[in-house]
N, C-alpha and C positions, 0 to 999 in steps of 0.2 A: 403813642405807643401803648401806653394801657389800654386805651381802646381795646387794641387788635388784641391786646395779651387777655383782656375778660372773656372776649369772644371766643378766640379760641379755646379758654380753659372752659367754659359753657360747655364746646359742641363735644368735649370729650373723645375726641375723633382716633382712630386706633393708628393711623399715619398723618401726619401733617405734611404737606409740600409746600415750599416756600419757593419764593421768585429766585434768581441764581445771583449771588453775591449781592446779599438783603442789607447789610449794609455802607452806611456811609458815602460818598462821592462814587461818580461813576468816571474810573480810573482811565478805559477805553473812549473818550472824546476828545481824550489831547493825542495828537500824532506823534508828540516824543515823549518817551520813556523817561518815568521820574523817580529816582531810586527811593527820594524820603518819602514821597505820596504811595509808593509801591507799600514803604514798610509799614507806614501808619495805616496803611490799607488792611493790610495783614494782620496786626495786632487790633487792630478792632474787631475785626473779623472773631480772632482768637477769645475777644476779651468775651466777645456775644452767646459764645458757647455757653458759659452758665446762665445766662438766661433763655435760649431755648431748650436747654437741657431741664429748666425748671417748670416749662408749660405743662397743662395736664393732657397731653398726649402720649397716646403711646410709644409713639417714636417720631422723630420728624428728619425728614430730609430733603439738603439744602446743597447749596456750596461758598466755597469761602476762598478768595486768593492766598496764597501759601508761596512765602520767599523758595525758589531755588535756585543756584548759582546765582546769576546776576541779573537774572527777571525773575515772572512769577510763575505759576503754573494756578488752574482753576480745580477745584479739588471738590470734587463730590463726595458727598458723605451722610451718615446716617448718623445718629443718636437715640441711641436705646435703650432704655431704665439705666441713664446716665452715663452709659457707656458710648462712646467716641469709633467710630468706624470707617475706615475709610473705603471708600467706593472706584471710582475711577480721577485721571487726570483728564479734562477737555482736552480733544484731540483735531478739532476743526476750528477754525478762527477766521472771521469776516475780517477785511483792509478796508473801511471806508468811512468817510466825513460821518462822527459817531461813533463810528463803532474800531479802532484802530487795536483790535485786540492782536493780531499778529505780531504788533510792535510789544505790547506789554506781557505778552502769556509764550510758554513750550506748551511741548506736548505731555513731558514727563515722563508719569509709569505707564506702565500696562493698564488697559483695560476693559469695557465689557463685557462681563460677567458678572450674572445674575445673583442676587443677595435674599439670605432668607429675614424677613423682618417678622417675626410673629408667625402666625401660622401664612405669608403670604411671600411669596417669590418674587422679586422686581429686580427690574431691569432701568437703568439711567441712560437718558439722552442729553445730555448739559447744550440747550438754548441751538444753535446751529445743527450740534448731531444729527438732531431729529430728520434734516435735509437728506441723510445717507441711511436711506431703507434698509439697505443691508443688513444694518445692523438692531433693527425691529425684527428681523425676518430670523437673525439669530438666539435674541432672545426668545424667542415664541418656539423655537426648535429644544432651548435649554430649559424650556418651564415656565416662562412670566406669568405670572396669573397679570402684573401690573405693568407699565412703562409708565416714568414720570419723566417731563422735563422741566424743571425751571428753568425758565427764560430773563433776560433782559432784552426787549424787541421793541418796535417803534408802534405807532398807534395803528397801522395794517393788520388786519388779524385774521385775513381769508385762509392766505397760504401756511399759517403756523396750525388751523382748524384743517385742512386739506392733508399736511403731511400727517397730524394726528391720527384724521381717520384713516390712514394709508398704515400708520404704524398697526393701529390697532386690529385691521381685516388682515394684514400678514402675519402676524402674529397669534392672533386669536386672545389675546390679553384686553384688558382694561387699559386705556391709556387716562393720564390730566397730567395740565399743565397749569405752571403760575405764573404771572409775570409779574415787573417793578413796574411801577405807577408815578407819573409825575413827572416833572421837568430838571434836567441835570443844569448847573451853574453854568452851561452854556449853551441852553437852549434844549439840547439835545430830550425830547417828550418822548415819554414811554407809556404804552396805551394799558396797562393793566388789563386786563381780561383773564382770568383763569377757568378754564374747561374741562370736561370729562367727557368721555366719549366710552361707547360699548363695545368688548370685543368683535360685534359685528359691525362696527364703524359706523354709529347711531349716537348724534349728541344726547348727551346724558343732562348736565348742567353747567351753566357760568354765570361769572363772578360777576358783579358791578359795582358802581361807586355804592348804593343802597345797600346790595347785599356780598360784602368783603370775600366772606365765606363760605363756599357751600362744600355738602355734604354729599358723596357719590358712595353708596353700597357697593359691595364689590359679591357676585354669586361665583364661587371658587370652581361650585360644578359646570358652571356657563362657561366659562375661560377653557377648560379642561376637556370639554367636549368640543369646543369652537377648534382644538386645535386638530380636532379629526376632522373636519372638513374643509371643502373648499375656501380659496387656495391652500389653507395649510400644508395640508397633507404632501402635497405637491411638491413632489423631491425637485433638487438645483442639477 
């Protein structure tokens, strides 16, 4: 964990994106719902914030499981110059061997709508969203210069590079993504790979075991113009 914490405080980066619910056990492998692993899931989660709050980023955004009623909800969010913000509730949930997030997660509050982080406009896709273009296609109408999505996905990584560049030519925005790395207590491998793609749906760069982190520029003019042209422009 220092590791990753030098690295990132090194690259000074003005957003950090992290894989989606960073850490501790991965709660969606077991097919029943476990209220005390739900809570300890939750409060670790909670307990994590002062230390990503304390990296030398200028903001980082993540998501974390949050108690409501008598499951959880997945909660996107932002952190910036130590301030706590909340973003959206996951609202799409995979049923299958792995991934049994239906059983564990609602849908919650409201969401998708674009967040000003800095001087930069982003828009959230939490790990399956990304599947429902739609909602690439609305951000990029409301202003995204960026789409991020943290993921936890398996070691496949064609179709999660596919919908990215799909996000990011309907939108005309900068898209990256993160994902978790490694093997969960029961088998369940998750392929890490984290990418960046150009608002003209051009990979940019990614992550490997070597190189953890990398670093994508963002041109605000490029985004901004991308979205006057094709498809953008292109009323529904």
């Amino acid at each position: 964990m220092g590791g990753i914490c030098r690295t990132v405080d090194a690259a000074r980066a003005d957003i950090l994106v992290t894989n989606e619910m960073p850490f501790g056990p991965w709660l969606a492998e077991s097919p029943e719902f476990e209220e005390d692993s739900a809570k300890r899931s939750a409060e670790l989660h909670e307990e994590a914030l002062d230390a990503l709050a304390s990296l030398q980023a200028g903001a980082v955004i993540s998501s974390r499981p949050a108690i409501l009623g008598n499951r959880l909800v997945n909660e996107a969010f932002v952190l910036e110059n130590g301030e706590y913000r909340y973003i959206h509730h996951k609202k799409y949930f995979p049923q299958e061997a792995g991934f049994f997030e239906e059983t564990w997660f609602v849908r919650g509050r409201d969401g998708f709508e674009c967040h000003q982080i800095g001087p930069v406009k982003v828009g959230v896709l939490l790990c399956t969203e990304l599947f429902f273009n739609e909602y690439a296609r609305r951000y990029g109408r409301d202003g995204a210069d960026v789409i991020v999505t943290p993921r936890a996905a398996g070691t496949s990584t064609q179709h999660w590079k596919t919908a990215g560049a799909m996000a990011a030519t309907v939108s005309g925005a900068y898209f990256t993504s993160a994902n978790r790395r490694g093997a969960s207590a029961s088998g369940q491998e998750f392929g890490g790979v984290g990418f960046a793609i150009s608002p003209d749906g051009r990979p940019l760069h990614q992550t490997s075991d070597d190189d953890p982190l990398v670093i994508a520029t963002i041109d605000l003019a490029e985004t901004r113009q991308r979205k006057l042209e094709y498809p953008c422009y292109v009323r529904e």
